[in-house]
N, C-alpha and C positions, 0 to 999 in steps of 0.2 A: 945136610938134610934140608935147612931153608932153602939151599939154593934148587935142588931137586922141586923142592913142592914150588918154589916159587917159578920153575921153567914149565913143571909139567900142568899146570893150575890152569892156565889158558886151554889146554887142549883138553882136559876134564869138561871144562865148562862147555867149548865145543861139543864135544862127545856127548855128553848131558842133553844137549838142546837136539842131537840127532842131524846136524848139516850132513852134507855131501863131504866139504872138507875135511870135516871131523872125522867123521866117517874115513877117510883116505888114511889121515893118519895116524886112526889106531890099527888100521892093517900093516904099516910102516912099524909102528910101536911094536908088536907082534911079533917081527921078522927080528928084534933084538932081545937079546935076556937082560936080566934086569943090572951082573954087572957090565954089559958091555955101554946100555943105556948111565948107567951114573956116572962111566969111566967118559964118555961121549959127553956128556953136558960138564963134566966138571974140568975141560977144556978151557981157555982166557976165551976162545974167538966162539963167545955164544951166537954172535949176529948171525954167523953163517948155518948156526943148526935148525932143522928142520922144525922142532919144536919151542924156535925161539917165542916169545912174546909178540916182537914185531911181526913177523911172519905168522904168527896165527893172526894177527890184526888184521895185516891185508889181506888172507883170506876170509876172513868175517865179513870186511867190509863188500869185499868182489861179489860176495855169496848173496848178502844183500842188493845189492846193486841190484845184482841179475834178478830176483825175487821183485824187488820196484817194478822194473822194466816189462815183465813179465806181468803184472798187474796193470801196470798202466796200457798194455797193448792188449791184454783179454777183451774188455768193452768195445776197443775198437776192432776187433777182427769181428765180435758179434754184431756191430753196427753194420759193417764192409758185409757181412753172410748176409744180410736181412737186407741189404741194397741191390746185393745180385741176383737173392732168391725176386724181389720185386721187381724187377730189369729183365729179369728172361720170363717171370710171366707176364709182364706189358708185352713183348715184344711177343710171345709163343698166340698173344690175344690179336695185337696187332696182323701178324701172319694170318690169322685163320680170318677177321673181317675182310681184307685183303682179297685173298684170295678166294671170297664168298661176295663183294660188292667193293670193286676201290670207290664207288660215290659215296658209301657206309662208311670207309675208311677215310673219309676228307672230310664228312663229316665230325667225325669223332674225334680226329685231329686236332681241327678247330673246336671244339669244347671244349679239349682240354689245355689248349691255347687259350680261349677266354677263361677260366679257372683258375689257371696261372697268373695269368693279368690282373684278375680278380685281386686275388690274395696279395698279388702285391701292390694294388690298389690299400689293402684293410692295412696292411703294415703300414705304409706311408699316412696314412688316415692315423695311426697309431702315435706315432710317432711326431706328428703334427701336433695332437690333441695335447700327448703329454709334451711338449714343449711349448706350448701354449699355455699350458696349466703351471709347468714350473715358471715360465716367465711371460706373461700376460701381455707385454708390451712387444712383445718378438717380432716381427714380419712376418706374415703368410703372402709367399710370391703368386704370382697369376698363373704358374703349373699346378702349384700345391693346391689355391682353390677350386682349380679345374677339376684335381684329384677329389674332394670334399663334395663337389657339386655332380660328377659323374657317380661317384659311390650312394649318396643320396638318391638319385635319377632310377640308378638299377637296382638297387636295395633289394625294393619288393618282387624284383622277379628273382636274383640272387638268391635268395634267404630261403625258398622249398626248395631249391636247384641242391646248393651244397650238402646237404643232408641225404636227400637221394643219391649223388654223385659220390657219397662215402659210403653207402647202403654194398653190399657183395650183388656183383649185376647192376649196380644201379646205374650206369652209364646205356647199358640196353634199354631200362626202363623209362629212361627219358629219353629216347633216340625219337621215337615214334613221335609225338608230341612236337621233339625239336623238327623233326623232318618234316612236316606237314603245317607248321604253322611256326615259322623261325620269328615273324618279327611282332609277334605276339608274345611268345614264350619266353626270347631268349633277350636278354639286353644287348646293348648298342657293340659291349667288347668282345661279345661272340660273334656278329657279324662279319662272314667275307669280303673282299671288298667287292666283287659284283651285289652281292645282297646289299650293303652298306649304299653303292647308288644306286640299285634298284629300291630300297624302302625310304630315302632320304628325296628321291625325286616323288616317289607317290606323296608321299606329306607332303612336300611344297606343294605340288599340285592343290590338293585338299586345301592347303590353307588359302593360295591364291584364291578359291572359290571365297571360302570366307573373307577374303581383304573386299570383295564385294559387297558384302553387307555391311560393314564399317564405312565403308565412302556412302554406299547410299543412305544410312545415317548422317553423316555431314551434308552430303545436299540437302538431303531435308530441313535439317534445319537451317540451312545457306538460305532458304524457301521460308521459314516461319518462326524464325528468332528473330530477337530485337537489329538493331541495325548495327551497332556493335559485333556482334557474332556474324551477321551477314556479314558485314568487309572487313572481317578475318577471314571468312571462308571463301568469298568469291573469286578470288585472284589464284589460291589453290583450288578451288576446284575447277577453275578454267586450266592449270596448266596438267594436272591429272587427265580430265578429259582429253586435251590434245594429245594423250600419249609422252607427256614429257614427266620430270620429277624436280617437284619445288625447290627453291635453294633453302640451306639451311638457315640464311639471313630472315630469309618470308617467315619462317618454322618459328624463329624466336620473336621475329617483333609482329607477327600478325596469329599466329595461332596459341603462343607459349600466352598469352595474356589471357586470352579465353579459360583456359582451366584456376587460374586464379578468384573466379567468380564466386559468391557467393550460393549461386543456383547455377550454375554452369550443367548444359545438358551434355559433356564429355565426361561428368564425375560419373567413373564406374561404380563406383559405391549403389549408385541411381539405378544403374542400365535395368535391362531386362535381360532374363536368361539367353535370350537367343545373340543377343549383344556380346556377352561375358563369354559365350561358345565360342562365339567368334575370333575372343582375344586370346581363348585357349591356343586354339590353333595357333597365334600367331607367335607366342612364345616358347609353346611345347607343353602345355601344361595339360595330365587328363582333365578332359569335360566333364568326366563321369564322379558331379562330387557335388556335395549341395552348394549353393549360391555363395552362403558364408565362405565356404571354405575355399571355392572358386577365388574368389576378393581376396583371400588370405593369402592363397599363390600366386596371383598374378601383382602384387605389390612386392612378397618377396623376393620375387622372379626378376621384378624390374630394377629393385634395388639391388639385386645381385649383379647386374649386367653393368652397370651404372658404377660399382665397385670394380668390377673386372676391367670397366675403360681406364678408370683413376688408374692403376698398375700396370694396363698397357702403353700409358702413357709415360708414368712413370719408369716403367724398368726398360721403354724403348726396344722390345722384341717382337713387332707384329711382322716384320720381314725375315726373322730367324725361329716361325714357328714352321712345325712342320705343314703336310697337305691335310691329315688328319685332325689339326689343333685347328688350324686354318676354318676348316669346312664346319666344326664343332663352334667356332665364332661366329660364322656367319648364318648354321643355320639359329643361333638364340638369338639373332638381333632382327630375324626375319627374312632374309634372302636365302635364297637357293646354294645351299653348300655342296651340292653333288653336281649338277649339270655346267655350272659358270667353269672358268677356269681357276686356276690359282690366283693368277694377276689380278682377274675379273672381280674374284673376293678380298682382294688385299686393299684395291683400289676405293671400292662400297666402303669397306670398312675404315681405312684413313678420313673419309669423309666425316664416318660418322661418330671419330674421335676429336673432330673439330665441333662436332652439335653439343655433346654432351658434358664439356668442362663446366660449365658453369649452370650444370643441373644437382638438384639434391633429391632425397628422397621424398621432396613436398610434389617432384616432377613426375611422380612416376605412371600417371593417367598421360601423362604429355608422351611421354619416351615409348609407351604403349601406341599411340596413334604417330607418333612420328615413325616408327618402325615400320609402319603398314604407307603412310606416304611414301617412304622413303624405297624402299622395295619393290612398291606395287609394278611398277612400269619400266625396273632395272631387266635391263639381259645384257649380255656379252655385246650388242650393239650400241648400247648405250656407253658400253668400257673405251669400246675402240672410238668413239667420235670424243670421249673425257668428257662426259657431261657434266662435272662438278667442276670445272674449269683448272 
């Protein structure tokens, strides 16, 4: 009798709990009487009986197993259905703009091409931050600040876009808006790239206007400052006028001593609004801000740029960036990023890694007005004759 309760015990407890295998074999159990079953167990060669121990074990264990497995792939078949039911209706969306305006459809392409970029903009922003914060002393490379400085930049146009663009329709709702006023609306990573040099040539243009009114501020006073300021000015403003562009030797020993002054009429702190417009443009800053706050971005701005050479210098990749990092460098230091060539901005720009090593953030009215000499009178002809020697 112990050996009976101790064979049949396992598959009780089975039976008990309701498995599949349990289940099996008490239909087996069933098919014997009860003495053909005591005569069958009370055999030496228990291993091999149906109702051994072991053999209930490994079906327990099988039974489990499959129950696991079976769990652990439920979430993801629901995950897999909610990715395809999302994939045929992009795509049943897709088909119908399509086929109702493909311009609607390149559109919309592009949006949700800049949205993507976006977010993966916020993650790496993420993920900066928090490993800045776990280790304070870390490196942030000159991609990563770029990343930090572009997310900044388009923030405020970003930040009503995303919420609409998760809205049911809200891709329609913004089309309008996007189509009719892109480089108002939308930030620099939605842009195509015909848009991208069509609104990067209109701004250089624009600012070229204002590099105008920053030189003829320096002539003037070239005209009615003491004579210190006069022969810092007048050897560059003769070579400006000619059409040519000063060396960076003239920059530091004849103008960089000028903003050291006590009353220096280059301290922006000073200027007057129409002045401070003018440096908007030159670095990309909006105009549309009080004075204070104008002065507060254009020193962060310059001290930002000023940081980006230190790293470009350091990490030695200004000729292994792309056309797009490229043209994002040249137009924040004041030159023409869309119309020049590549070479053309690679070339300006080594230049003007040689001006600024031995500037600090006490330069940064200096770096402002070196920017607008330095540019004023660059083109592609200026690249091909190597005017920086």
């Amino acid at each position: 009798m112990p050996m009976i309760l101790r064979t049949v015990a396992p598959g009780l407890r089975i039976l008990i709990r309701g498995q599949v295998n349990g289940i099996n074999c008490w239909k087996s159990l069933n098919k014997l009487s009860v003495v053909q079953f005591v005569r069958h167990t009370s055999q030496n060669d228990l291993s091999s009986s149906p109702f051994c121990l072991d053999n209930f074990s490994i079906q327990h264990q099988m039974f489990h197993t499959s129950v696991q497995l079976y769990k652990r792939n439920e979430p993801q078949k629901y995950k897999n259905t909610i990715k395809k039911f999302i994939f045929n209706a992009g795509m049943m969306i897709d088909n119908l703009v399509e086929s109702i305006s493909p311009a609607a459809k390149k559109y919309m392409d592009n949006i949700v091409a800049g949205f993507k970029l976006e977010w993966s903009n916020i993650k790496s922003y993420w993920k900066i931050s928090k490993r800045k914060y776990e280790h304070p002393s870390s490196y942030i490379t000159y991609r990563e600040d770029m990343i930090i400085y572009n997310l900044n930049r388009d923030g405020i146009k970003v930040a009503p876009l995303l919420p609409i663009f998760m809205m049911p329709m809200g891709l329609f709702i913004i089309f309008f808006p996007v189509y009719f006023f892109p480089r108002h609306v939308l930030p620099q990573t939605f842009w195509t790239s015909s848009q991208r040099y069509k609104f990067l040539s209109s701004l250089h243009r624009d600012r070229v206007h204002q590099y105008s009114v920053i030189i003829h501020h320096m002539n003037y006073h070239k005209l009615n400052s003491d004579s210190t300021t006069q022969y810092g000015l007048e050897g560059i403003s003769l070579v400006l006028s000619g059409g040519n562009i000063p060396s960076n030797n003239d920059l530091l020993t004849k103008m960089r001593p000028l903003f050291k002054q006590p009353d220096s009429p280059f301290d922006v702190d000073k200027m007057v609004y129409v002045l401070l417009r003018a440096f908007c443009h030159t670095i990309m800053v909006s105009p549309y801000q009080p004075a204070s706050w104008i002065r507060y971005r254009l020193r962060k701005n310059a001290s930002l740029v000023l940081r980006l050479d230190h790293k470009l210098r350091r990490e030695r990749i200004l000729h292994n960036l792309s056309n797009k990092e490229i043209s994002e460098a040249a137009m924040m230091r004041g030159i023409d990023g869309a119309q020049l060539s590549r070479e053309a901005q690679i070339y300006w720009l080594q230049n003007w890694l040689q001006l600024t090593p031995g500037c600090d953030d006490g330069d940064v009215w200096f770096i402002l007005h070196a920017m607008v000499l330095l540019s004023y009178n660059y083109s592609e002809l200026k690249y091909q004759r190597r005017v920086f020697g």
